[in-house]
N, C-alpha and C positions, 0 to 999 in steps of 0.2 A: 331692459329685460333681466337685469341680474337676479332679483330677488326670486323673480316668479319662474326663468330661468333655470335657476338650481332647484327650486321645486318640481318641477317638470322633470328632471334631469334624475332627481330621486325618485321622484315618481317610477319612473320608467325603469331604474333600475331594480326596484322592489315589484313591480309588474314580473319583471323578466327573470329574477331570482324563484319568485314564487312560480312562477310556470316549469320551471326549470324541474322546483323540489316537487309539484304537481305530478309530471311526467316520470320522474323515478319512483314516485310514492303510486303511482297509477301501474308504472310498470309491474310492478311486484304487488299489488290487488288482482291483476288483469292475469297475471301468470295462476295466483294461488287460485283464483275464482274460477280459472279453468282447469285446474286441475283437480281440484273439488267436485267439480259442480258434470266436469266433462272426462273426468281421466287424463290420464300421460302414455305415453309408449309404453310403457311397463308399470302403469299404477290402474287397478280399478276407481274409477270416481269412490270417492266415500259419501259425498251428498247429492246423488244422479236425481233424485226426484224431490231434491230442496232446494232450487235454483234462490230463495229469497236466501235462507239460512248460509248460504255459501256466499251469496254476494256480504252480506253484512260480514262473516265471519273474514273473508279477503281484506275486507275496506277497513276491518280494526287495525288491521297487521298496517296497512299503509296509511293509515290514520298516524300511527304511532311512528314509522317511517316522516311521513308529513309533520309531525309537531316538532322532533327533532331540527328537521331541513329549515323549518318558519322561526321558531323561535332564536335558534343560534346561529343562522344567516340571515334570515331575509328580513326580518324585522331584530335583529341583534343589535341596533339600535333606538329603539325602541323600548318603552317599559310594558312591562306588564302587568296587571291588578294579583296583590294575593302572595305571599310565600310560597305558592306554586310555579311561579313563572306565569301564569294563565293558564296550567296544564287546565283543567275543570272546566273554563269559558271555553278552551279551543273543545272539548271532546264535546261538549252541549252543542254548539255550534258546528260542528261536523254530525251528529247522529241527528239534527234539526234538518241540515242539507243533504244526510243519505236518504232522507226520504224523497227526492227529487229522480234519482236513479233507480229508488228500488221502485218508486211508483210506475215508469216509463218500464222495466220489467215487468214487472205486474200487468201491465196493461197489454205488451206484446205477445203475452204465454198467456193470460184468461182471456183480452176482448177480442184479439187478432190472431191467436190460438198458433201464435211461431214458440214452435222449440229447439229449433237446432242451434247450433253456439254463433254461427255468424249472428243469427236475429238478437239471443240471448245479449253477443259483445255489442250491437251497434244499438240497441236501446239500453244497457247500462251502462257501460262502457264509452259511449260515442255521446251520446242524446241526453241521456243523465247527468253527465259527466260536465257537458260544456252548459246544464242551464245550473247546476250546481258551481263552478269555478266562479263564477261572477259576485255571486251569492257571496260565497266563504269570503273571498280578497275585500272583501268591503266588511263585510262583519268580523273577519279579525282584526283587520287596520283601524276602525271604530272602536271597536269595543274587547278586545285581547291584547292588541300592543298597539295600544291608543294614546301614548305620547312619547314624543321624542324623547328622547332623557337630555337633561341641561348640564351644560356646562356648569364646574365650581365657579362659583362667584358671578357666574354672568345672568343675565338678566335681557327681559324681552326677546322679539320675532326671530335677531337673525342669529341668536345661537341654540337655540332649540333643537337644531339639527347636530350637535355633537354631541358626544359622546363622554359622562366624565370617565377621568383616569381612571382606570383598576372597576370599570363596568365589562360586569358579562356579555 
């Protein structure tokens, strides 16, 4: 089992890293989006009757929360396409899967005509959220930091997974 073993093993740690940077990059959409969209103790909403406009405008800010967390943990070893890091791929690929949460809003407040912030959080927030995370973990690990970086000098399967010296 060694080979496929440590596959697994990375696997699951890049599973778990990314859930991790998910849930702080969610925390901070999830707060801005209600404070937007619903008020604060001492704040009027500024976007009370823009519920789409607020969600996107939150999920930028933890978008950008999120590429931080993925690119310089969770896949930090890993390359990325572009003298950007994959900034460009990861935001096409997150505003591709915001439409999964903001559609599940959209459909909660026009077809099923819920407006209040529990309905608003548990269809973007909740419902949105978990058919979009699947999505993303496979299309960045595809196709944004889509190969291990190699070892100097080494060659084939079983070094693929380090890291050269003096990589970001």
């Amino acid at each position: 089992m060694g080979g496929q073993g440590r596959r697994w093993r990375r696997l699951g740690a890049e599973v778990s890293r990314f859930s991790l940077v998910g849930v702080v990059a969610t925390f901070v959409a999830v707060v801005l989006f209600n404070v937007l969209l619903h008020g604060a103790w001492l704040v009027e909403p500024l976007l009370r009757d823009r519920p789409l406009t607020a969600y996107v405008l939150a999920n930028t800010v933890g978008m950008l929360v999120s590429y931080n967390g993925t690119r310089y943990w969770v896949f930090k070893h890993r390359t990325a396409p572009g003298d950007d890091n994959g900034f460009w791929a990861y935001v096409v690929i997150n505003v591709a899967t915001m439409a999964l949460p903001v559609a599940c809003l959209w459909f909660s407040r026009n077809v099923l005509g819920f407006t209040d912030p529990v309905s608003d959080n548990v269809a973007a927030n909740v419902v949105g959220l978990a058919l979009g995370f699947a999505a993303r973990f496979y299309l960045f690990r595809q196709v944004v930091f889509n190969q291990p970086r190699r070892r100097v000098g080494a060659t084939g399967p079983a070094t693929r997974d380090r890291v050269e010296p003096g990589a970001p």
